[in-house]
PyMOL Python script that loads the backbone (N, CA, C, O; Angstrom):
from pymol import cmd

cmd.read_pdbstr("""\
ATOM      1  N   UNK A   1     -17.416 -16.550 -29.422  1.00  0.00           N
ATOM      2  CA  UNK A   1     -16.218 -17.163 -28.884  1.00  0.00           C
ATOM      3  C   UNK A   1     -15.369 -17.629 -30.053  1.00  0.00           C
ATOM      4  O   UNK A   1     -15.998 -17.818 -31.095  1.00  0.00           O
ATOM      5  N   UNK A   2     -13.834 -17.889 -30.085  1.00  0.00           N
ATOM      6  CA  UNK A   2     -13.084 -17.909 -31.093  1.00  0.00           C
ATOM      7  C   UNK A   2     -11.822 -18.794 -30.375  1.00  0.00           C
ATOM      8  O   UNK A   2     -11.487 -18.829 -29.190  1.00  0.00           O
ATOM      9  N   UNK A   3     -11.281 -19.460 -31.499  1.00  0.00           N
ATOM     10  CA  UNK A   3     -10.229 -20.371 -31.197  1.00  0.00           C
ATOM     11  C   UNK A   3      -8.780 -19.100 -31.745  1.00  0.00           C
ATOM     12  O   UNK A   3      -8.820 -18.352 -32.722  1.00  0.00           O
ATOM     13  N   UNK A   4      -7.655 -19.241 -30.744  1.00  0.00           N
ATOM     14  CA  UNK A   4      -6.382 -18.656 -31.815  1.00  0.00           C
ATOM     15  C   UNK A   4      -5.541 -20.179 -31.245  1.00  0.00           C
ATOM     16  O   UNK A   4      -5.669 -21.126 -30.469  1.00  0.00           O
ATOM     17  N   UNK A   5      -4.436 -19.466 -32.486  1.00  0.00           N
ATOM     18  CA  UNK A   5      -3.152 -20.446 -32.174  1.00  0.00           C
ATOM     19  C   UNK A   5      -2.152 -19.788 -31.851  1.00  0.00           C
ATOM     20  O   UNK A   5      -2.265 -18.599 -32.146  1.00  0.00           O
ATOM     21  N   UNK A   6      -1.161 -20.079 -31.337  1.00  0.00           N
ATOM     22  CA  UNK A   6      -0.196 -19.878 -30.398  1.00  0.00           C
ATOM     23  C   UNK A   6       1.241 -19.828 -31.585  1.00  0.00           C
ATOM     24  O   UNK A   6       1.881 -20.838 -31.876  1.00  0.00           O
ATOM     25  N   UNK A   7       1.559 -18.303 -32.195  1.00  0.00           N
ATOM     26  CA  UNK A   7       2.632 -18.656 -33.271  1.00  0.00           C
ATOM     27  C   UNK A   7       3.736 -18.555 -32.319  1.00  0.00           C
ATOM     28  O   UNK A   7       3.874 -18.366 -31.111  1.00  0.00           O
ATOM     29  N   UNK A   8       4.724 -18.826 -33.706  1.00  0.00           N
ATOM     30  CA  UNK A   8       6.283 -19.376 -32.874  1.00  0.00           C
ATOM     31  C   UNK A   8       7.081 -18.656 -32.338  1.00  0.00           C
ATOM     32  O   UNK A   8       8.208 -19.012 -31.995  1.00  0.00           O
ATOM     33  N   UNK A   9       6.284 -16.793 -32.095  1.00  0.00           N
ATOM     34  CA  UNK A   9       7.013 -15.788 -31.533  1.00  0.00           C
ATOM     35  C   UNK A   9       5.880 -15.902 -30.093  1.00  0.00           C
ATOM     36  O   UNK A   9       6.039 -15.033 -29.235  1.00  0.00           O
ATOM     37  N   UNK A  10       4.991 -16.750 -29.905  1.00  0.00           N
ATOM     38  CA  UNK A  10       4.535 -16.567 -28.425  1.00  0.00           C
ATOM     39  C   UNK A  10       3.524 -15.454 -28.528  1.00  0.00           C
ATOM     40  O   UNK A  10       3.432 -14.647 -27.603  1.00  0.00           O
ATOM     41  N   UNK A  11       2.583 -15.341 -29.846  1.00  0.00           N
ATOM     42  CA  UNK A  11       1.876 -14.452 -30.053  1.00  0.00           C
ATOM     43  C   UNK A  11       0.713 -15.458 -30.646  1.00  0.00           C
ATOM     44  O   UNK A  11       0.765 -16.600 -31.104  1.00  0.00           O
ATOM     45  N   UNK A  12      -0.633 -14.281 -30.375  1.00  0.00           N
ATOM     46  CA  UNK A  12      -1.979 -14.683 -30.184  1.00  0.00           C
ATOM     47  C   UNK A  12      -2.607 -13.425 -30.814  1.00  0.00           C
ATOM     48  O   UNK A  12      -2.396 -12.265 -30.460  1.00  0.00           O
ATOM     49  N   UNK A  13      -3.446 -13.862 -31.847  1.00  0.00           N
ATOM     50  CA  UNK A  13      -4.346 -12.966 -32.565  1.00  0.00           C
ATOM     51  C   UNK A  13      -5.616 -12.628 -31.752  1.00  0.00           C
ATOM     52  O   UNK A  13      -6.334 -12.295 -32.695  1.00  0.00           O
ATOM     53  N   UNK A  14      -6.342 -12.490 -30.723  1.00  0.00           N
ATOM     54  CA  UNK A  14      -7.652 -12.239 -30.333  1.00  0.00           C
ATOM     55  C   UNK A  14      -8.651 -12.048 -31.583  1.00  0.00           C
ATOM     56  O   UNK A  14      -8.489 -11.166 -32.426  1.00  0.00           O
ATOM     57  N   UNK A  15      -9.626 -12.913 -31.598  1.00  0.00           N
ATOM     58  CA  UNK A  15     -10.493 -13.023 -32.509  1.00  0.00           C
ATOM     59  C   UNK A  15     -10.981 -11.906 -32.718  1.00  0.00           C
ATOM     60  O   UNK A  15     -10.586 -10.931 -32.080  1.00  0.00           O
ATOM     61  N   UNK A  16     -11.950 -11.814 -33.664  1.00  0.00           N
ATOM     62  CA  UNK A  16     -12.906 -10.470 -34.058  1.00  0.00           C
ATOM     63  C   UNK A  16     -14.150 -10.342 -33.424  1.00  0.00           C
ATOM     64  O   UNK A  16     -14.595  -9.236 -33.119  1.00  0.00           O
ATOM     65  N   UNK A  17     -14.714 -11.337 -33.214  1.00  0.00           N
ATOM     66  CA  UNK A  17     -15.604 -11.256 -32.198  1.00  0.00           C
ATOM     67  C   UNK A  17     -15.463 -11.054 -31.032  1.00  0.00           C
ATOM     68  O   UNK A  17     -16.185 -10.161 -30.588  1.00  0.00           O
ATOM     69  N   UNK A  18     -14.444 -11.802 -29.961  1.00  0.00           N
ATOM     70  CA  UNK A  18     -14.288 -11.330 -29.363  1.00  0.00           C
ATOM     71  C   UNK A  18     -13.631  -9.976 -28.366  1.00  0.00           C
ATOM     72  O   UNK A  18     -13.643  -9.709 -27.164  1.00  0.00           O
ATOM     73  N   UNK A  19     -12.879  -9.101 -30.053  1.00  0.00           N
ATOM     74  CA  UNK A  19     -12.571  -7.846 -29.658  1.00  0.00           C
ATOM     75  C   UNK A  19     -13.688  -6.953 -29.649  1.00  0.00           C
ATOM     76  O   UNK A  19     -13.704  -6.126 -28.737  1.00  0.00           O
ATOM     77  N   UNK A  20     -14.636  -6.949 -30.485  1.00  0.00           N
ATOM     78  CA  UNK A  20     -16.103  -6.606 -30.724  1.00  0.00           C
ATOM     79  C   UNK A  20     -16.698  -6.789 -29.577  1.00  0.00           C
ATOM     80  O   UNK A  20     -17.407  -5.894 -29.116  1.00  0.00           O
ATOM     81  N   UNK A  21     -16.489  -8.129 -28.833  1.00  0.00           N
ATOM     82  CA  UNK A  21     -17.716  -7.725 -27.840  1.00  0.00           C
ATOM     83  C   UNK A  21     -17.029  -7.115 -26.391  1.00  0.00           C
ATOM     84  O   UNK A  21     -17.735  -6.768 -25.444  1.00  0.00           O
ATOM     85  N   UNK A  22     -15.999  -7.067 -26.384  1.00  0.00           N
ATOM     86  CA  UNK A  22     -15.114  -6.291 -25.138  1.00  0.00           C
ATOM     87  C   UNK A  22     -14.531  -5.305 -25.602  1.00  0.00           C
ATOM     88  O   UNK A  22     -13.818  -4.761 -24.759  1.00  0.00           O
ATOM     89  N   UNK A  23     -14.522  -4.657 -26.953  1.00  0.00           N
ATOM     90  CA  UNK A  23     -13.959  -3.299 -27.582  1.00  0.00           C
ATOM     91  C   UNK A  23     -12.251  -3.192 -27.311  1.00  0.00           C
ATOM     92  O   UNK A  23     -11.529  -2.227 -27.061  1.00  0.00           O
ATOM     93  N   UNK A  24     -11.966  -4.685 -27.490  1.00  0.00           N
ATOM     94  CA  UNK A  24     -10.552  -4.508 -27.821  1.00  0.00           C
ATOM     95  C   UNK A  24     -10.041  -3.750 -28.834  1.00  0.00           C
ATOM     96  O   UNK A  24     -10.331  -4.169 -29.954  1.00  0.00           O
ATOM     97  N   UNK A  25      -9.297  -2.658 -28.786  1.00  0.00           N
ATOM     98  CA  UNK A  25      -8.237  -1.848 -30.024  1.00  0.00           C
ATOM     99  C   UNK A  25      -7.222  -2.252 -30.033  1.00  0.00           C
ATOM    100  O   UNK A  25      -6.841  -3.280 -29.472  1.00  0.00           O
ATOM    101  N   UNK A  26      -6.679  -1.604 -30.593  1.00  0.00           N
ATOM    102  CA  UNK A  26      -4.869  -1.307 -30.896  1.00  0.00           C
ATOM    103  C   UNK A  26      -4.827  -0.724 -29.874  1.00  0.00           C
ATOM    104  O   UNK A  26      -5.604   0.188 -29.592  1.00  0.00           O
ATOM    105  N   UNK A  27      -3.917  -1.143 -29.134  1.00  0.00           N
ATOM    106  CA  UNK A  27      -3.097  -0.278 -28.406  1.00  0.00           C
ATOM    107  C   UNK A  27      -3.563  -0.520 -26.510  1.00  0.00           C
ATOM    108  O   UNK A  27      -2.917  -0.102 -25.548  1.00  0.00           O
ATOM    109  N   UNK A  28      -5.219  -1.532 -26.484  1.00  0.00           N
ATOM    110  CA  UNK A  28      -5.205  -1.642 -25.206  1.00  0.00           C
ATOM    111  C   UNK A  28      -4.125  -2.579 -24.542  1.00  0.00           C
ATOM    112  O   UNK A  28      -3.008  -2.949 -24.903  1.00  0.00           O
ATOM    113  N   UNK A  29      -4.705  -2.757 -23.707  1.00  0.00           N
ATOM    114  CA  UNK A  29      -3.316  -3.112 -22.480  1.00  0.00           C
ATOM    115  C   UNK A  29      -4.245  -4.441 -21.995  1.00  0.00           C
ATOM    116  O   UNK A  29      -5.255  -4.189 -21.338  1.00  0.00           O
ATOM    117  N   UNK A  30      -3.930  -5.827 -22.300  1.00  0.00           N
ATOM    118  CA  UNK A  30      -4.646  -6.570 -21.397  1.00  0.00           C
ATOM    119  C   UNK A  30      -3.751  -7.621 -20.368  1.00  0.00           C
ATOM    120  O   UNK A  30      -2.594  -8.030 -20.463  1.00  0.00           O
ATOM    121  N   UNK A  31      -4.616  -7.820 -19.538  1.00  0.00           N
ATOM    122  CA  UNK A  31      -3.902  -8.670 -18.699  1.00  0.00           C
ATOM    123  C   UNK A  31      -3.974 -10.587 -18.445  1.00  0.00           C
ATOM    124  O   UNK A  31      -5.100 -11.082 -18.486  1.00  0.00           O
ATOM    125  N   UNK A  32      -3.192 -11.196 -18.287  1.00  0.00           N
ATOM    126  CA  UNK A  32      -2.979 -12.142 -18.146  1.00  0.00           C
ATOM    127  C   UNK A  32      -3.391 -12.724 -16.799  1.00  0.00           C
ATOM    128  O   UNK A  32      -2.446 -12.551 -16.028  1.00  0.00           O
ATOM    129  N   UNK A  33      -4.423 -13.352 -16.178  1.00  0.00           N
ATOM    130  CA  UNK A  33      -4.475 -14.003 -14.753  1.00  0.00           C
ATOM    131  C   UNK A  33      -4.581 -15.559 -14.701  1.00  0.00           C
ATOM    132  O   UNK A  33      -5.330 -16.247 -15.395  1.00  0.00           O
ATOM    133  N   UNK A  34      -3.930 -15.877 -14.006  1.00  0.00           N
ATOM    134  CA  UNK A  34      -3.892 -17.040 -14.355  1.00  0.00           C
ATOM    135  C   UNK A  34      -4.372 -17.742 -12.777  1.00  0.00           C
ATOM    136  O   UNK A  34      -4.009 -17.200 -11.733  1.00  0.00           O
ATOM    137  N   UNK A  35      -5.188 -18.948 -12.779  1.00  0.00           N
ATOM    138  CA  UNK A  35      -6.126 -19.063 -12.172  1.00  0.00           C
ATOM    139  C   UNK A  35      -6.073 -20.845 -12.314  1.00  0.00           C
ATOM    140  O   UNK A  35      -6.610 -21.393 -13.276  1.00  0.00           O
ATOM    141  N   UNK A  36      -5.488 -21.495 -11.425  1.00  0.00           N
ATOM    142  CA  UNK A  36      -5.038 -22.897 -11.553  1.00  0.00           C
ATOM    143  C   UNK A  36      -4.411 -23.412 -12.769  1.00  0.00           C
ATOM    144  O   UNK A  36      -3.203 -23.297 -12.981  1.00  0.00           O
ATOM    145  N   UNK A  37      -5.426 -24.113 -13.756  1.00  0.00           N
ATOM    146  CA  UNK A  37      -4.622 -24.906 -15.187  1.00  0.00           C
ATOM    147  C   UNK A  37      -4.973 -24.197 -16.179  1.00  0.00           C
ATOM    148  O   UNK A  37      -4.600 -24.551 -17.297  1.00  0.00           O
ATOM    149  N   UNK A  38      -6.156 -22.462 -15.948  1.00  0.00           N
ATOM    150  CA  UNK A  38      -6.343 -21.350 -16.622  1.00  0.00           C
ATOM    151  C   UNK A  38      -6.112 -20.237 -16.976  1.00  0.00           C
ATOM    152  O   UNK A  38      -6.443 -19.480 -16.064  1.00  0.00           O
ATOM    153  N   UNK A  39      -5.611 -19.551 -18.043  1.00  0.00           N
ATOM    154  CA  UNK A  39      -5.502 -18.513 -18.357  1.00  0.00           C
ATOM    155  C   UNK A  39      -6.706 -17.626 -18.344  1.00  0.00           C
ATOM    156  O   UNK A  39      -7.744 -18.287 -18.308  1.00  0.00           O
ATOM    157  N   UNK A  40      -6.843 -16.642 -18.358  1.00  0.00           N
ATOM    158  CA  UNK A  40      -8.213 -15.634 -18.268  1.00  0.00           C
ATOM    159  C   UNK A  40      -7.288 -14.055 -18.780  1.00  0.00           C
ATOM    160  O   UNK A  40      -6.179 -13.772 -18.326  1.00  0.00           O
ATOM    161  N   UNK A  41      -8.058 -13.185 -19.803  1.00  0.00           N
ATOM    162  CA  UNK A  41      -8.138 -12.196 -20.523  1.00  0.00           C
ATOM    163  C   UNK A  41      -8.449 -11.263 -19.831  1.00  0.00           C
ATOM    164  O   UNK A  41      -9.665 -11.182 -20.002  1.00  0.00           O
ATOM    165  N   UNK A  42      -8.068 -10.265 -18.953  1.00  0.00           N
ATOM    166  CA  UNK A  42      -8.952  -9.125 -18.789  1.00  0.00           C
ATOM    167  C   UNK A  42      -8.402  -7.780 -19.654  1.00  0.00           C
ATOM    168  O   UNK A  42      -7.223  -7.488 -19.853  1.00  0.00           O
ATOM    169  N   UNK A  43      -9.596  -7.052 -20.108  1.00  0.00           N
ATOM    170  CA  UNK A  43      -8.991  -6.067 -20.442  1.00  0.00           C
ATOM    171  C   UNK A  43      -8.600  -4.957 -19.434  1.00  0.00           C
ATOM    172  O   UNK A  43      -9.380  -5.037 -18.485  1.00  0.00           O
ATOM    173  N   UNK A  44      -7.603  -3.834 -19.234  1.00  0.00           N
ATOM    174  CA  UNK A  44      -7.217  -2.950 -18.189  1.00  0.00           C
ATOM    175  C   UNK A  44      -8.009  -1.390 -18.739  1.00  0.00           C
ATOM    176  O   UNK A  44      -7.922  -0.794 -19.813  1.00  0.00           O
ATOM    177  N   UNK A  45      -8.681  -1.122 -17.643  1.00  0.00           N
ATOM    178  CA  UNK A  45      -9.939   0.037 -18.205  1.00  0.00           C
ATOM    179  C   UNK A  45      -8.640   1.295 -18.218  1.00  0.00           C
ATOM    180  O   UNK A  45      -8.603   2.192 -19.060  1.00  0.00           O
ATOM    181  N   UNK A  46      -7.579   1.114 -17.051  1.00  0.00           N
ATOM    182  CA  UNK A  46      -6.519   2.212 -18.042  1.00  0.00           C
ATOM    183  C   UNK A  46      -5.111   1.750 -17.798  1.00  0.00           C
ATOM    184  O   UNK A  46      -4.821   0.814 -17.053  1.00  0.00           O
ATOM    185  N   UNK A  47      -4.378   2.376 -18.387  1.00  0.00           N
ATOM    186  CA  UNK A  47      -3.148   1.707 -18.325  1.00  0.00           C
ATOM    187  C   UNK A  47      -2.608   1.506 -17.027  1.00  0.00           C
ATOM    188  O   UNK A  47      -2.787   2.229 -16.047  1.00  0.00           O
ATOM    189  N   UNK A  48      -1.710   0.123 -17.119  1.00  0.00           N
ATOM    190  CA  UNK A  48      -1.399  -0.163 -15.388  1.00  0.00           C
ATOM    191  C   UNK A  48       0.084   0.809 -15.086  1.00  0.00           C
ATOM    192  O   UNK A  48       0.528   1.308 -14.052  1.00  0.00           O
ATOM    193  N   UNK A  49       0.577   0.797 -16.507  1.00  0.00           N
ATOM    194  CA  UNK A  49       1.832   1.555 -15.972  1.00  0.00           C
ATOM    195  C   UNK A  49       2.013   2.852 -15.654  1.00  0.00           C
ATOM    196  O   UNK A  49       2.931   3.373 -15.021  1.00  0.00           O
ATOM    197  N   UNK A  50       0.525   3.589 -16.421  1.00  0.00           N
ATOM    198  CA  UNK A  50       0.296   4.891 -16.063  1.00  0.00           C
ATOM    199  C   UNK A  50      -0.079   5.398 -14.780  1.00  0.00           C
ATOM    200  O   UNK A  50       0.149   6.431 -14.149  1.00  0.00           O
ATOM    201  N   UNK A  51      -1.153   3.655 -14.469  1.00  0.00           N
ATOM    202  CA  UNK A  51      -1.358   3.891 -12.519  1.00  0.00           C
ATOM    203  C   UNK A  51      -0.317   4.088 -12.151  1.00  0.00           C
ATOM    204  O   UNK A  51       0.117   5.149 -11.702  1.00  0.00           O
ATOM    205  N   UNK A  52       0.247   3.067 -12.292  1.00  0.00           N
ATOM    206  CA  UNK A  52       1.672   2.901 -11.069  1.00  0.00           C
ATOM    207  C   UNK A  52       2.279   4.076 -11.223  1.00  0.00           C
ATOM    208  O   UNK A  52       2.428   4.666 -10.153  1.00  0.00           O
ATOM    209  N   UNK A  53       2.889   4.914 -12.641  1.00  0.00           N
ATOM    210  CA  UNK A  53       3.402   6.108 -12.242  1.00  0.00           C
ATOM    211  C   UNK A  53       3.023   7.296 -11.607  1.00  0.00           C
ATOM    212  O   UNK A  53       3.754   8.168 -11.138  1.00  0.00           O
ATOM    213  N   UNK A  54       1.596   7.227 -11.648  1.00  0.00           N
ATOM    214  CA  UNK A  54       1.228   8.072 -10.567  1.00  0.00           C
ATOM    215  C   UNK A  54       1.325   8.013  -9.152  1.00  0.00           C
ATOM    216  O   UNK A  54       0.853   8.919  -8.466  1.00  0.00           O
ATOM    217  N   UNK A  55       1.975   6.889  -8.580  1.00  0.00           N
ATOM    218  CA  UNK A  55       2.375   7.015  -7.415  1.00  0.00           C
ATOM    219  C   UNK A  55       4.043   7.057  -7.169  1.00  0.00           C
ATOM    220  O   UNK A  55       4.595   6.757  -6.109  1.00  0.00           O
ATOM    221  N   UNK A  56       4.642   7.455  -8.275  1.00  0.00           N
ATOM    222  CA  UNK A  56       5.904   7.396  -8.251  1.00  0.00           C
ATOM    223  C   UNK A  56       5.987   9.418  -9.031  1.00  0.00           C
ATOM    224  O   UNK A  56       7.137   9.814  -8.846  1.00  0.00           O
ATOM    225  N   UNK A  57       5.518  10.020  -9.410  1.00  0.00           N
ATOM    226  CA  UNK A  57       5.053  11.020  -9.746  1.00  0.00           C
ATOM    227  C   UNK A  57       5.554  12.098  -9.083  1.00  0.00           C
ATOM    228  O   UNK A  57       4.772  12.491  -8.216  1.00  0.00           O
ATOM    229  N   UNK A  58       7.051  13.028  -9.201  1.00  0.00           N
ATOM    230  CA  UNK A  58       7.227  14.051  -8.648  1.00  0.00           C
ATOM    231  C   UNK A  58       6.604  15.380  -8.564  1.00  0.00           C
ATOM    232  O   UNK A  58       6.816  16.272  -9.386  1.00  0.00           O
ATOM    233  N   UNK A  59       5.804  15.486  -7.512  1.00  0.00           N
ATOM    234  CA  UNK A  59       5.552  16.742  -7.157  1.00  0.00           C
ATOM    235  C   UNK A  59       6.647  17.980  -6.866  1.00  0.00           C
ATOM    236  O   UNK A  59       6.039  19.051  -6.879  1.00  0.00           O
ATOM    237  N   UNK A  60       7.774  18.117  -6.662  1.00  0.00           N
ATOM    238  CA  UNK A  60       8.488  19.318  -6.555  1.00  0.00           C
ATOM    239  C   UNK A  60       9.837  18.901  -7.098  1.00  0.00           C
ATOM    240  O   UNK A  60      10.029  17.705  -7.319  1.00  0.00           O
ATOM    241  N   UNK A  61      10.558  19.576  -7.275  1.00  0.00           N
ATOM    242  CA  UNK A  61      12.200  19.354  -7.567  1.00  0.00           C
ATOM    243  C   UNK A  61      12.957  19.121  -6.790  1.00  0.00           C
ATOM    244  O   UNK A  61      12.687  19.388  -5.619  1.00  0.00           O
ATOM    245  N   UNK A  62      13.807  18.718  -7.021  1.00  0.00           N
ATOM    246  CA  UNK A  62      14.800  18.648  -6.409  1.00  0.00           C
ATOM    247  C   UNK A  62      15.091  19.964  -5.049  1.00  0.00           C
ATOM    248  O   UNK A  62      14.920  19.800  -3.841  1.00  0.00           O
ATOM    249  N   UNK A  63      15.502  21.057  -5.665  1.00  0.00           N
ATOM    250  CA  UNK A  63      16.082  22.102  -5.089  1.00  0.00           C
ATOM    251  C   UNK A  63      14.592  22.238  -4.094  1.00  0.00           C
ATOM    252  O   UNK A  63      14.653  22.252  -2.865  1.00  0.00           O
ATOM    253  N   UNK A  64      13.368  22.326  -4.816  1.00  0.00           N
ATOM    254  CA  UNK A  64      12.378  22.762  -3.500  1.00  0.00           C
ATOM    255  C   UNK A  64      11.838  21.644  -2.493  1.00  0.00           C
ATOM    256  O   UNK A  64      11.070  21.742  -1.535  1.00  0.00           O
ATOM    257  N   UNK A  65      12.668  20.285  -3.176  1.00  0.00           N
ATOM    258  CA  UNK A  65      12.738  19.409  -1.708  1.00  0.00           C
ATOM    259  C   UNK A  65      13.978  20.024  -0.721  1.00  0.00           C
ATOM    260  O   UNK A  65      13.897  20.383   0.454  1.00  0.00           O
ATOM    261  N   UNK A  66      14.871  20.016  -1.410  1.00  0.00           N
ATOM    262  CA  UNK A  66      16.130  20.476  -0.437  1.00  0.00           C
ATOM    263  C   UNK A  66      15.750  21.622   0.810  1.00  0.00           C
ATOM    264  O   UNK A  66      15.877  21.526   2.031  1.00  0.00           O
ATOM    265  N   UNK A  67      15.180  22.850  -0.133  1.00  0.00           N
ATOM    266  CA  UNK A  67      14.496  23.690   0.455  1.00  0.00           C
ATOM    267  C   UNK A  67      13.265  23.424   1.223  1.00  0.00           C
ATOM    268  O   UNK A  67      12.945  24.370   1.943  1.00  0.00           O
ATOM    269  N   UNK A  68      12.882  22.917   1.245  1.00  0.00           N
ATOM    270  CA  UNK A  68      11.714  22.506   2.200  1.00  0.00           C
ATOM    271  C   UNK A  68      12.536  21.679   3.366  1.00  0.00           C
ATOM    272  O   UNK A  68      12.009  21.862   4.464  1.00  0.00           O
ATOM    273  N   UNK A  69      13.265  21.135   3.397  1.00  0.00           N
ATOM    274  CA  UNK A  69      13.889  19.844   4.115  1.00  0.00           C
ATOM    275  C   UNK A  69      14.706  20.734   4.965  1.00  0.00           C
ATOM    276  O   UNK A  69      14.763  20.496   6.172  1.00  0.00           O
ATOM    277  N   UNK A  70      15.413  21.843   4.404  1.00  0.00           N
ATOM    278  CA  UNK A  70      15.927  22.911   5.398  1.00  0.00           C
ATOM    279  C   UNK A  70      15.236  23.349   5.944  1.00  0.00           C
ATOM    280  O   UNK A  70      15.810  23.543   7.015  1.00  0.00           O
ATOM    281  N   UNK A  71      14.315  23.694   6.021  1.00  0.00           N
ATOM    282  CA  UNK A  71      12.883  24.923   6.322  1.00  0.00           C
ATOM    283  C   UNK A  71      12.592  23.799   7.817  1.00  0.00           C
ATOM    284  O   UNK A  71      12.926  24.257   8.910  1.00  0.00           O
ATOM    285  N   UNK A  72      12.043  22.530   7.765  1.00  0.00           N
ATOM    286  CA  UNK A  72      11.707  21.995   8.684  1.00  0.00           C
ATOM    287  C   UNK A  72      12.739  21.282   9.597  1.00  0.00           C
ATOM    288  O   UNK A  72      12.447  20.399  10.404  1.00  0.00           O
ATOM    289  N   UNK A  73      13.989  21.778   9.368  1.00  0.00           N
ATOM    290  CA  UNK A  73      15.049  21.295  10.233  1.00  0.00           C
ATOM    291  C   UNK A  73      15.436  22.081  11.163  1.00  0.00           C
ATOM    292  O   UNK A  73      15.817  21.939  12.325  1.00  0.00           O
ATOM    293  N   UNK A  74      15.163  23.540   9.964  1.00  0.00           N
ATOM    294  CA  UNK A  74      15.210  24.854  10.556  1.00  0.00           C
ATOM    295  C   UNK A  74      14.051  25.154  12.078  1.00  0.00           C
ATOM    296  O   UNK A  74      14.218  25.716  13.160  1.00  0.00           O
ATOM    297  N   UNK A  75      13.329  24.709  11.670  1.00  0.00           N
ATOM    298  CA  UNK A  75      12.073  25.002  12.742  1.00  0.00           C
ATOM    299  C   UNK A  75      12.542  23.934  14.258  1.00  0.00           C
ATOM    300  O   UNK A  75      12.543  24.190  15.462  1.00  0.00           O
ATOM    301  N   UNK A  76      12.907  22.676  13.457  1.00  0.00           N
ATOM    302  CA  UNK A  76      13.059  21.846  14.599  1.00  0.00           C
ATOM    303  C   UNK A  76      13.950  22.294  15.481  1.00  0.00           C
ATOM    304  O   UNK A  76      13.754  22.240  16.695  1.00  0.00           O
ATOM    305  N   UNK A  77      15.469  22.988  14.706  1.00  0.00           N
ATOM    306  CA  UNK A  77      16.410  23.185  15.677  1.00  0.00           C
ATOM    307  C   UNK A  77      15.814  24.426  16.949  1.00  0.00           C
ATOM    308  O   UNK A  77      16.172  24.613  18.112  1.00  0.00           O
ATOM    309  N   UNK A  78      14.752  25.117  16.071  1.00  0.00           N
ATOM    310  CA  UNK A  78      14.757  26.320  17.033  1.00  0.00           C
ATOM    311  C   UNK A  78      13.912  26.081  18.047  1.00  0.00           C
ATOM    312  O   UNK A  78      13.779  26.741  19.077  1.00  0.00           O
ATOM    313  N   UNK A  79      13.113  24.708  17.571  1.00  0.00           N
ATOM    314  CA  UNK A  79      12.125  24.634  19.150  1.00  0.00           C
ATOM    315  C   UNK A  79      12.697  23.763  20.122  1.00  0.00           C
ATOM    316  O   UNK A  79      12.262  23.449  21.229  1.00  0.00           O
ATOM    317  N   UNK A  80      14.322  23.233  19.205  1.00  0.00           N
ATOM    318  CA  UNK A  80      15.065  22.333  20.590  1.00  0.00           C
ATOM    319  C   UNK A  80      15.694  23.910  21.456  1.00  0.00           C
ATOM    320  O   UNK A  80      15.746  24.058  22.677  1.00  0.00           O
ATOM    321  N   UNK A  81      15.979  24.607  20.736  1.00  0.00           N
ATOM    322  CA  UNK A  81      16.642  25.814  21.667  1.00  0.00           C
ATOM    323  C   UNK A  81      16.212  26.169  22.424  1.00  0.00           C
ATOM    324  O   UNK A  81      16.708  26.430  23.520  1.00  0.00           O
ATOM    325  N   UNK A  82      14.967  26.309  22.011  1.00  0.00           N
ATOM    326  CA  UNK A  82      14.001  27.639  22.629  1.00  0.00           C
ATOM    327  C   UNK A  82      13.424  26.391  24.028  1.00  0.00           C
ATOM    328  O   UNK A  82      12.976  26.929  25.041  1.00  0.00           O
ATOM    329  N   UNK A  83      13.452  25.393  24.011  1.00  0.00           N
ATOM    330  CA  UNK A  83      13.075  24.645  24.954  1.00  0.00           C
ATOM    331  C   UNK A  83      13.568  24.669  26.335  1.00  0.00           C
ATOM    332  O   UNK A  83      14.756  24.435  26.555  1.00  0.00           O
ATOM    333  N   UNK A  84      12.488  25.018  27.580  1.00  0.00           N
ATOM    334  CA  UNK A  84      13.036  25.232  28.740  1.00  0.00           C
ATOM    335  C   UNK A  84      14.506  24.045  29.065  1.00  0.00           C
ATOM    336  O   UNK A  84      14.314  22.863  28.777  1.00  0.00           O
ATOM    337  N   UNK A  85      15.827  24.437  29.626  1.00  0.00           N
ATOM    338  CA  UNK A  85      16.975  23.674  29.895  1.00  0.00           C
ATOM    339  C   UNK A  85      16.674  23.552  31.055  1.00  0.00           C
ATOM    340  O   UNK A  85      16.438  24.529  31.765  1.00  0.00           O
ATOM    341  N   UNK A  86      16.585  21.434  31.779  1.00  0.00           N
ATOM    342  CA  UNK A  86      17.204  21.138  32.900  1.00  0.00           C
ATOM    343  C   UNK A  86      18.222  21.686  34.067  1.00  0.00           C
ATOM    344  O   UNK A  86      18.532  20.955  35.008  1.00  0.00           O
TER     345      UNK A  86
END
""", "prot")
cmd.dss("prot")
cmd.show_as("cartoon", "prot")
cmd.util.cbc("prot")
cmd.orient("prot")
């Protein structure tokens, strides 16, 4: 366990031991939870912003949404047609 101090840019060194015993690097991503009058460290096993973009993540383009979006408008109009009339 290790003490840091708090410099005047709002930055915190994580000790050596305790990057050692949670395999903190360069470059991980940790998170902040805060938990009544406590702060708590977790490290993020992968990046959070990389999660999140995977649900924001385009699968097709533009043009083969368009095209698809015709295709099933297309179908709809023809089964209002083709539908027995009152």
């Amino acid at each position: 366990m290790g003490i840091a101090k708090v410099t005047r840019n709002y930055q915190v060194t994580i000790p050596k031991d305790v990057r050692r015993i949670y395999g903190i690097t360069e470059g991980d991503t940790l998170l902040f939870a805060i938990e009544g009058e406590n702060v708590h460290l977790l490290k993020m096993k992968e990046d959070i912003i990389d999660k999140a973009f995977g649900s924001w993540a385009i699968k097709e383009t533009g043009v083969e949404y368009v095209k698809r979006i015709r295709k099933e408008w297309g179908k709809r109009e023809q089964r209002i047609w083709s539908s027995p009339r009152q």
